[in-house]
MARFIMAR-368978 format. One record per atom (N, C-alpha, C): atom name; residue number from 1; residue in three letters; x, y, z. Coordinates in steps of 0.05 Angstrom, whole numbers, padded with zeros to 5 digits. Each point is the difference from the previous one (the first is absolute). Example, Ala and Ser with C-alpha at 12.3 -4.5 7.8 and 13.67 -1.06 7.14 Angstrom:
2
site  pos  code  xx  yy  zz
N  1  ALA  00264  -00114  00156;
CA  1  ALA  -00018  00024  00000;
C  1  ALA  00018  00024  00000;
N  2  SER  -00007  00021  -00014;
CA  2  SER  00016  00024  00001;
C  2  SER  -00015  00022  00014;
//
This chain:
124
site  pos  code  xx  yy  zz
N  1  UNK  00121  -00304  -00232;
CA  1  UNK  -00017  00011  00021;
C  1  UNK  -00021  -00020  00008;
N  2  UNK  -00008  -00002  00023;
CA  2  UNK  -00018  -00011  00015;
C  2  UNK  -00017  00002  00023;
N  3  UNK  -00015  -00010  -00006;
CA  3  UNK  -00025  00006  00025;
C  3  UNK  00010  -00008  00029;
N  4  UNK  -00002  00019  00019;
CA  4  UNK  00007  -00004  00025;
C  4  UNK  00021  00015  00006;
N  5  UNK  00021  00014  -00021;
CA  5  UNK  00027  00013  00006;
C  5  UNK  -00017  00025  00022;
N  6  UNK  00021  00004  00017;
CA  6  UNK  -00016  00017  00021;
C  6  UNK  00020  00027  00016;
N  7  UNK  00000  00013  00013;
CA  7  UNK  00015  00023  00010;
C  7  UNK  -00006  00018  00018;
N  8  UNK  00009  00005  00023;
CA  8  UNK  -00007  00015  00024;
C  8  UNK  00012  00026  00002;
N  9  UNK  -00010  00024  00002;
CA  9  UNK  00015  00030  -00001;
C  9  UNK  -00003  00001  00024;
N  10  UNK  00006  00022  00022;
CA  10  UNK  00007  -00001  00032;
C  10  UNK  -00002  00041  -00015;
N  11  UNK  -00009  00013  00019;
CA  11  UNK  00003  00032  00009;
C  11  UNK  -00002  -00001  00020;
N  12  UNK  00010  00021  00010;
CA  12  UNK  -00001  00015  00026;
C  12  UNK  -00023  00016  -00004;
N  13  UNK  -00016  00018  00017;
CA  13  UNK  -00013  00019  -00006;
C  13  UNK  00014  00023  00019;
N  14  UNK  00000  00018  -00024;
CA  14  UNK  00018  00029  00007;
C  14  UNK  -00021  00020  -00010;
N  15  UNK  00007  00023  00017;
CA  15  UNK  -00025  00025  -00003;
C  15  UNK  00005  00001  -00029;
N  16  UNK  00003  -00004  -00026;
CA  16  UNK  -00003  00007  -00025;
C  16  UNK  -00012  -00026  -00015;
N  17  UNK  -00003  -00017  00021;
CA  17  UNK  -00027  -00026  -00010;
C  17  UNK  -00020  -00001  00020;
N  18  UNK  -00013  00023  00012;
CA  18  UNK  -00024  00011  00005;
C  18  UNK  -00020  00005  -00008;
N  19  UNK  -00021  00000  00007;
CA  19  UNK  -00034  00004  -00022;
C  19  UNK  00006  00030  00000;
N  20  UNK  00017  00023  00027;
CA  20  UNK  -00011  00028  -00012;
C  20  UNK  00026  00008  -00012;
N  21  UNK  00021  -00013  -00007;
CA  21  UNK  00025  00013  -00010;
C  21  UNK  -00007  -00005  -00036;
N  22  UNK  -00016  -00025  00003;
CA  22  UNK  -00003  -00009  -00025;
C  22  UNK  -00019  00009  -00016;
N  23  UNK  -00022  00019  00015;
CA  23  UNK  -00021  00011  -00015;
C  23  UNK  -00025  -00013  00005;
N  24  UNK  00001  -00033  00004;
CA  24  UNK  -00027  -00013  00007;
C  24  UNK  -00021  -00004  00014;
N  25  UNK  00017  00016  00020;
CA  25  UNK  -00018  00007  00023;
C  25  UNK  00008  00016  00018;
N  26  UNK  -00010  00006  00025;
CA  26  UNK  00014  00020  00021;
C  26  UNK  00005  -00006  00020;
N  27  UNK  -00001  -00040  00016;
CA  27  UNK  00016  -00004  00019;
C  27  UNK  00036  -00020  -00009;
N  28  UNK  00002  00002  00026;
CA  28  UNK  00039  -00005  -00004;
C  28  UNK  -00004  -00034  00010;
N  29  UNK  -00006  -00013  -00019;
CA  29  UNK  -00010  -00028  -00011;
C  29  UNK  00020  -00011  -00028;
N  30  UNK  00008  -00017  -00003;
CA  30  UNK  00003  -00011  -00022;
C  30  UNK  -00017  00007  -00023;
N  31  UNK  00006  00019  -00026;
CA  31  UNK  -00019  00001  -00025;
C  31  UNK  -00008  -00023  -00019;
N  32  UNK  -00027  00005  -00003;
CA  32  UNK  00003  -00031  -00018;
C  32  UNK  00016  -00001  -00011;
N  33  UNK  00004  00021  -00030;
CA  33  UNK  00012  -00001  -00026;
C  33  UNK  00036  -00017  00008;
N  34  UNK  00007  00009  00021;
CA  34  UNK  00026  -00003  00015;
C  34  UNK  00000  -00034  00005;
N  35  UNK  -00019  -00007  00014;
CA  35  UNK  -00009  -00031  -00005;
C  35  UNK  -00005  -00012  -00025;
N  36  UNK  -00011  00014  -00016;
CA  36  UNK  -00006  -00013  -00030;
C  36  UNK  00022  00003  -00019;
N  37  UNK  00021  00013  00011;
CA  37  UNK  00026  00010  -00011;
C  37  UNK  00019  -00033  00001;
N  38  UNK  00001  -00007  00023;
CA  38  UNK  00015  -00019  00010;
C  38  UNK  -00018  -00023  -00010;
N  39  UNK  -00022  -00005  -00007;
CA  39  UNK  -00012  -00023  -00004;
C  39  UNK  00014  -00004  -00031;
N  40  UNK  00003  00025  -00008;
CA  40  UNK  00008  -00002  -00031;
C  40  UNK  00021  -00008  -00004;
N  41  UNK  00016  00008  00024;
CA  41  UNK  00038  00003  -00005;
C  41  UNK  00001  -00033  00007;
N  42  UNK  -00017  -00012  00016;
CA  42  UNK  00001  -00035  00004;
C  42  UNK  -00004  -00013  -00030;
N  43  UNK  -00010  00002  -00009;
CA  43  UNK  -00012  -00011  -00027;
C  43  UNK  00023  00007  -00019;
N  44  UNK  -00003  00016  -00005;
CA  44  UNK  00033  00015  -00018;
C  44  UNK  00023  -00013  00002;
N  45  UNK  00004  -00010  00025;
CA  45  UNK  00030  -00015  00015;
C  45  UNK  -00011  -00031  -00004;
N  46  UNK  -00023  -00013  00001;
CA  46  UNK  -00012  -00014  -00004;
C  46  UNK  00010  -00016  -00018;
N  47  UNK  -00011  00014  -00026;
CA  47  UNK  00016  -00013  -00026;
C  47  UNK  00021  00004  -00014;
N  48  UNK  00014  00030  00009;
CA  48  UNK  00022  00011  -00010;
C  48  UNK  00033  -00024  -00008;
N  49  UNK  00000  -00015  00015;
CA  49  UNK  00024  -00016  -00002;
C  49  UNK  -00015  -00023  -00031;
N  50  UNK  -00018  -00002  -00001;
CA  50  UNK  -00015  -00016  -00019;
C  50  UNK  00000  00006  -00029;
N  51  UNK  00001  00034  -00004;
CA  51  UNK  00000  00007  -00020;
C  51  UNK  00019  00001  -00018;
N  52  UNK  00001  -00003  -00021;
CA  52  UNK  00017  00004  -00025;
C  52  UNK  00015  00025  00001;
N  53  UNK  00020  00002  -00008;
CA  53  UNK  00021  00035  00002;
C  53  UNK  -00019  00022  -00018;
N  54  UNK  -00001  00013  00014;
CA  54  UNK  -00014  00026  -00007;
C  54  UNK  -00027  -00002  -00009;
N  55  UNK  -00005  -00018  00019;
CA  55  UNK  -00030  -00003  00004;
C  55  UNK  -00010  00009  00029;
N  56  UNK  -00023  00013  00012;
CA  56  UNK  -00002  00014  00022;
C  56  UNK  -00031  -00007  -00002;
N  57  UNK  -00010  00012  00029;
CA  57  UNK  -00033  -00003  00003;
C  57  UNK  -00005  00029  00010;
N  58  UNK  -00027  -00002  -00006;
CA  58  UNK  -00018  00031  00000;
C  58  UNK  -00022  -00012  00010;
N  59  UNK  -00009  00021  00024;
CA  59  UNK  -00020  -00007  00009;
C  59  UNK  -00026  00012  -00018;
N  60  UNK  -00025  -00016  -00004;
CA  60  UNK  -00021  -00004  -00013;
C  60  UNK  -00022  00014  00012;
N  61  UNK  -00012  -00021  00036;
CA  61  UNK  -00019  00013  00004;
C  61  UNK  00010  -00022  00039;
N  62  UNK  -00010  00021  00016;
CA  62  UNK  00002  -00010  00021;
C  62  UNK  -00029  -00003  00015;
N  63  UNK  -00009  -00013  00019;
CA  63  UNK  -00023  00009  00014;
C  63  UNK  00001  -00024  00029;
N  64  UNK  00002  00020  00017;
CA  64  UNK  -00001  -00010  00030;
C  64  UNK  -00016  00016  00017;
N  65  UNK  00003  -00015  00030;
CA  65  UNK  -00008  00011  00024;
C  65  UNK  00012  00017  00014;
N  66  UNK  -00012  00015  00014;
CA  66  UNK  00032  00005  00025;
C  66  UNK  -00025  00003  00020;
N  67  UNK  00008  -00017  00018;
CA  67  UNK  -00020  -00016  00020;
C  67  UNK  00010  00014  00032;
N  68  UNK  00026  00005  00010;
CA  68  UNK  00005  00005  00018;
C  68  UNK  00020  00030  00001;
N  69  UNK  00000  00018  00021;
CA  69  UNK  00029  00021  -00008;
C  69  UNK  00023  -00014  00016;
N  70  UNK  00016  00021  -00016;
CA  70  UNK  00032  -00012  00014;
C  70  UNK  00005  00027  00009;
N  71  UNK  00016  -00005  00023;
CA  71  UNK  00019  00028  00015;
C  71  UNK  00025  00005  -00007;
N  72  UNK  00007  00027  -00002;
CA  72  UNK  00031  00000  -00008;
C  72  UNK  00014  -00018  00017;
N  73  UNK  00024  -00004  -00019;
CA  73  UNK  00026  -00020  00024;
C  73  UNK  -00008  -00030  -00007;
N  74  UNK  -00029  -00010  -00003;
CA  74  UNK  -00004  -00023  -00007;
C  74  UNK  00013  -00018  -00028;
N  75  UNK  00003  -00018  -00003;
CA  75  UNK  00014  -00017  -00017;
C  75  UNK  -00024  -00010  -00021;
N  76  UNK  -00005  -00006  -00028;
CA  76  UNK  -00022  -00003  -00014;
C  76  UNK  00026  -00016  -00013;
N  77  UNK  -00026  -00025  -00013;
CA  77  UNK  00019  -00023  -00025;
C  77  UNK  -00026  00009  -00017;
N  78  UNK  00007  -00011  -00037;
CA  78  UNK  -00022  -00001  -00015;
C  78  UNK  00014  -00028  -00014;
N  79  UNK  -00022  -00014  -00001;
CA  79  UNK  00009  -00038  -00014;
C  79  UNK  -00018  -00003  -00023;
N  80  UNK  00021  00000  -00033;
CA  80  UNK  -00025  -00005  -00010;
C  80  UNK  00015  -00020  -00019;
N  81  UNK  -00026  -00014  00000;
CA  81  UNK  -00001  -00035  -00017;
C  81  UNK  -00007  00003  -00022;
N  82  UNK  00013  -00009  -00024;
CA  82  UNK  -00003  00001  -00024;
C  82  UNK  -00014  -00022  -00003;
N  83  UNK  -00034  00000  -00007;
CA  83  UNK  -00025  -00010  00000;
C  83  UNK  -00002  -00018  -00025;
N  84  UNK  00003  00025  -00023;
CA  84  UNK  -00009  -00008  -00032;
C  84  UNK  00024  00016  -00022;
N  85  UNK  00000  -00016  -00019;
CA  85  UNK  00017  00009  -00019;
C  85  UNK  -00028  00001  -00031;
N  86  UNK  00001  00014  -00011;
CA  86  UNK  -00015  00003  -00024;
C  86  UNK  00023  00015  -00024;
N  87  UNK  00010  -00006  -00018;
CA  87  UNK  00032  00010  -00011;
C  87  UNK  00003  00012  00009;
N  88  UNK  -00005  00030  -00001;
CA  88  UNK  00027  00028  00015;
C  88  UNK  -00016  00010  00023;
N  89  UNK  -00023  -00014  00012;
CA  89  UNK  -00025  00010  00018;
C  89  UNK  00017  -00013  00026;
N  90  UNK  00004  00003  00024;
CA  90  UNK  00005  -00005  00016;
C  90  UNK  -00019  00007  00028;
N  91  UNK  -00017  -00026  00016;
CA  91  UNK  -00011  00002  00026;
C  91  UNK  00009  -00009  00022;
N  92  UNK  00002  00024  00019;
CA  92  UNK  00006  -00020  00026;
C  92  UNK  -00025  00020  00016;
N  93  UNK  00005  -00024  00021;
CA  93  UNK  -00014  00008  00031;
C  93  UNK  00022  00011  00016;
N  94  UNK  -00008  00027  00005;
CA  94  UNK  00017  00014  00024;
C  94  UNK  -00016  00001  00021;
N  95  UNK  00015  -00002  00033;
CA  95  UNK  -00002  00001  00022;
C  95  UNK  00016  00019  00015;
N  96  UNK  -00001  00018  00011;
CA  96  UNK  00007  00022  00016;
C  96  UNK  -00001  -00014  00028;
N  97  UNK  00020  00005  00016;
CA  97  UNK  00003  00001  00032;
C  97  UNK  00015  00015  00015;
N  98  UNK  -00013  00007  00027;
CA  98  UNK  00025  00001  00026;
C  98  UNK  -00008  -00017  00019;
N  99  UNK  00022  00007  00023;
CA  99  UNK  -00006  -00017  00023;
C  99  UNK  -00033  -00007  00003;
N  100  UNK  -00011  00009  00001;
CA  100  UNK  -00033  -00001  00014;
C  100  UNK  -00012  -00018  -00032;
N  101  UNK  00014  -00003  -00012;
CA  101  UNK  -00018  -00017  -00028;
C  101  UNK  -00006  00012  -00016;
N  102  UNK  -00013  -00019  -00014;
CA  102  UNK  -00013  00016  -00028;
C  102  UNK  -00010  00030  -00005;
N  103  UNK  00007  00017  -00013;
CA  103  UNK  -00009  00029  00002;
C  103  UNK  -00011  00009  -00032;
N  104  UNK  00012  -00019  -00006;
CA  104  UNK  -00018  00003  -00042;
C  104  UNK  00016  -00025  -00014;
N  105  UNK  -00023  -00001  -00016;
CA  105  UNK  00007  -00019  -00024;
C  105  UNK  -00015  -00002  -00021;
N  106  UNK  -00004  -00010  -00030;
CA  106  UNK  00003  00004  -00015;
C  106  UNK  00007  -00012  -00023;
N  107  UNK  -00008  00010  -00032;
CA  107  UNK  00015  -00014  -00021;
C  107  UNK  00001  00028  -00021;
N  108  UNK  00028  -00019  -00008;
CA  108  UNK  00018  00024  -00011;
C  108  UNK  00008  -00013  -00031;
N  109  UNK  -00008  00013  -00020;
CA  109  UNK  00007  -00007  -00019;
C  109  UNK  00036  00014  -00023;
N  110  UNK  00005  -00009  -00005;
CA  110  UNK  00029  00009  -00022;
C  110  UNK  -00001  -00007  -00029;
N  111  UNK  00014  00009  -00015;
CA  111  UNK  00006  -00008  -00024;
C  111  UNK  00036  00003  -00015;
N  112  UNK  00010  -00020  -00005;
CA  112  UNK  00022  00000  -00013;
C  112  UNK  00008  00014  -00014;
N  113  UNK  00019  00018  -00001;
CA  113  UNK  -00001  00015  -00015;
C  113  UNK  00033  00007  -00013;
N  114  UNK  00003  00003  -00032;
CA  114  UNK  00030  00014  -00003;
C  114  UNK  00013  00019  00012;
N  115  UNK  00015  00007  00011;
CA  115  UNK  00005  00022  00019;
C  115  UNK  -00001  00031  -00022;
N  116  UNK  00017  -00015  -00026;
CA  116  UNK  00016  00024  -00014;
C  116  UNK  -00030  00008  -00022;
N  117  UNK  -00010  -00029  -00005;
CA  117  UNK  -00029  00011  -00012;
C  117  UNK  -00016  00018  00019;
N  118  UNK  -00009  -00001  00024;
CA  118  UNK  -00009  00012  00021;
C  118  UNK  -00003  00023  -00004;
N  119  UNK  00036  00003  00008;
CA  119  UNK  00006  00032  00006;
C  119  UNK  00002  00018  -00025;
N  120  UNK  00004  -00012  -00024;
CA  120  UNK  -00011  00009  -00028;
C  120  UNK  -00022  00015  -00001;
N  121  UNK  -00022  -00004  00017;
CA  121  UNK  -00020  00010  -00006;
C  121  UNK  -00007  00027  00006;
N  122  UNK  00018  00012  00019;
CA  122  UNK  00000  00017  00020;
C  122  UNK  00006  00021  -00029;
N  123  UNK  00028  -00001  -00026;
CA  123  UNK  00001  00012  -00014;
C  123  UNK  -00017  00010  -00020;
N  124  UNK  -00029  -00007  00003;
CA  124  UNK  -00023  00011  -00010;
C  124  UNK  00003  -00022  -00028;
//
């Protein structure tokens, strides 16, 4: 793995990635969480070809903007650059867009994780 590996996600926005379908708010806008959804799913895809078999990432801690709204029908990318490696700690810088530019961005942290240790845990 290395610094710079990078990855672009693309949505559509459909009435069920809305601020009022989603709970976050009450106009028919792009929801953040829906944006911070995709910033994650970039990062995930990011390093996923990088990792060892049955090794996976979990998101840690995210924290962005959301600077502009989006309208249904519009097209949103989320791009995020894998910044820093610290052993199983993973940073990148995410960037959110549509047509009109920048609408949030951000840094998003992960951590490496066993998949099968992971989901072990769930069994109390």
């Amino acid at each position: 793995m290395e610094i710079g590996l990078t990855h672009t996600s693309t949505l559509t926005v459909e009435n069920k990635h809305l601020a009022i379908q989603a709970g976050s708010g009450d106009l028919e806008v792009l929801a953040t969480p829906v944006m911070m959804a995709l910033m994650e799913n970039a990062a995930m895809l990011a390093v996923k070809e990088a990792l060892d078999e049955g090794m996976t990432t979990v998101g840690g801690h995210i924290s962005s903007s959301h600077l502009k709204p989006t309208a249904l029908g519009k097209t949103i990318t989320a791009t995020a650059v894998l910044t820093g490696i610290e052993g199983r700690k993973l940073t990148f810088k995410v960037i959110a867009e549509d047509e009109t530019g920048t609408i949030g961005e951000g840094e998003h942290l992960r951590f490496i994780v066993d998949r099968k240790k992971f989901m072990a845990k769930l069994q109390g």
